[in-house]
Each structure stands twice: as structure tokens, then as C-alpha cells.
C-alpha positions as CSV (number, residue, x, y, z in Angstrom):
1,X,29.4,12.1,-40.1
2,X,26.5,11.0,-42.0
3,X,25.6,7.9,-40.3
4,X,25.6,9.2,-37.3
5,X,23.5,12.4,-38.4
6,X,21.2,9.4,-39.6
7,X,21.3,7.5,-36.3
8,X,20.4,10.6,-34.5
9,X,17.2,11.1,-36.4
10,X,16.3,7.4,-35.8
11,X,16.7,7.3,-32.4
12,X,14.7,10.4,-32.3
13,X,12.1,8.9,-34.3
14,X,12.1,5.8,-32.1
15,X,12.1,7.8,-28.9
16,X,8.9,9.3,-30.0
17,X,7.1,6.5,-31.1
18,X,8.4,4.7,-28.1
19,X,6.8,7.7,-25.9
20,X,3.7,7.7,-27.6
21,X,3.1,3.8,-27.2
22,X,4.1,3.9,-23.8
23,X,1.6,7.0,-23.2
24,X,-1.6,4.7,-24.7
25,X,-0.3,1.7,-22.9
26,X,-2.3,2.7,-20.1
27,X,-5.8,1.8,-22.2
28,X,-6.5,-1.4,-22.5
29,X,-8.6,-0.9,-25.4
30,X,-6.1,0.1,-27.5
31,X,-4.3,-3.7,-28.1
32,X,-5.0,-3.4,-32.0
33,X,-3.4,-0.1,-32.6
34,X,-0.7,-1.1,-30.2
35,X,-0.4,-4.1,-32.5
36,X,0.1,-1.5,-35.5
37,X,2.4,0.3,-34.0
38,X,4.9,-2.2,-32.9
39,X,4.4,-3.8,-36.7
40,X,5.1,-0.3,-37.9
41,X,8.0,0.2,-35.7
42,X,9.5,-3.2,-36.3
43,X,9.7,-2.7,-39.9
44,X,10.9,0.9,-39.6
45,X,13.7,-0.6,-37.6
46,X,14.7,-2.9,-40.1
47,X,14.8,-0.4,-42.7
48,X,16.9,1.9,-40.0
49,X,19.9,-1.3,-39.8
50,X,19.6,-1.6,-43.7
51,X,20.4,2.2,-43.8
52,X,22.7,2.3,-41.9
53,X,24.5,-1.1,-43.5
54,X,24.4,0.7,-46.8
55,X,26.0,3.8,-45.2
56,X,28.8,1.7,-43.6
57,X,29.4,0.1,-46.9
58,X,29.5,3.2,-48.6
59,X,31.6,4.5,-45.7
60,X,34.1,1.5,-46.5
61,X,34.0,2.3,-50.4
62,X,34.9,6.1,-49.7
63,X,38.2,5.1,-47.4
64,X,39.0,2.2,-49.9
65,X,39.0,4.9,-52.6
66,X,40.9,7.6,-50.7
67,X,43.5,5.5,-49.9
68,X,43.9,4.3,-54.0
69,X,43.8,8.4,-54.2
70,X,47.0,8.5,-51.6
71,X,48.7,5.6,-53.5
72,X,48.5,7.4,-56.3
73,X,49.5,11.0,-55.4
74,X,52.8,10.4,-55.1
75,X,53.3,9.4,-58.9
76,X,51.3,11.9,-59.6
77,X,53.5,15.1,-58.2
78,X,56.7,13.2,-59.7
79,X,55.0,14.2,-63.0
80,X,54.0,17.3,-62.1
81,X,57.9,18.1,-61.6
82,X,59.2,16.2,-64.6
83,X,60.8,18.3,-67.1
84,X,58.3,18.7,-70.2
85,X,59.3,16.6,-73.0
86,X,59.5,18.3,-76.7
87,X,57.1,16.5,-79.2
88,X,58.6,14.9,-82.2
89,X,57.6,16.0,-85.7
């Protein structure tokens, strides 16, 4: 749910600034800023892919611990429903 949350606001950043650039593509005179923009935008897209690596990976660590958590349950209930042991002494 979260990465794609986070892929929606990317695209809609992208779709803006993909608007916008093709709105002042029409004057020539703007080749420097256009230059900016497309720097600005590639390095915004790069830090889009390593988001959304790092949410994958964090997606993967969150199922890999929830399935240690299921493993584990089971063991768990059995000594919920042993009978209590009596301490010595």
C-alpha cells in the first residue's frame, strides 16, 4: 500500500513537470531552462526508483518477518495451553 501511495505521487509529480516542459517547449528561447529541468527531472527520477527499491526491500523484510511470526505462533498457543508448572523451593 505504501509504495504504491508513493508511486502515485511520483507520477503526479512527473506528470506535472512533464506538462509544464511540454507547455514552454513551444519557445525556443527557453533551451537552458529546459536543460534544467530535464537535469532536475532526471535526478528526481533516480531518487523515485531508489525509493521505491528501498520500499520493496522493506516490503520483502516485513513478509520475511511475518512469516517467522506464523512459524512461531503455533509453539506459542501450545504454551499458552500447557498446564502451569509449580515452582520448586
Amino acid at each position: 500500500m505504501f509504495l504504491t501511495k508513493q508511486h502515485l505521487v511520483m507520477a503526479r509529480t512527473l506528470a506535472v513537470a512533464i506538462v509544464a516542459t511540454a507547455g514552454l517547449a513551444s519557445c525556443a528561447t527557453y533551451k537552458e531552462e529546459f536543460a534544467g529541468i530535464n537535469s532536475r527531472l532526471d535526478q528526481l527520477d533516480t531518487k523515485v526508483q531508489g525509493a521505491a527499491q528501498s520500499a520493496e526491500s522493506a516490503n520483502q523484510s516485513a513478509q520475511q518477518a511475518n512469516q517467522r511470526l506464523d512459524q512461531i505462533e503455533g509453539r506459542v498457543q501450545q504454551l499458552e495451553r500447557a498446564p502451569r508448572r509449580t515452582p520448586r523451593g
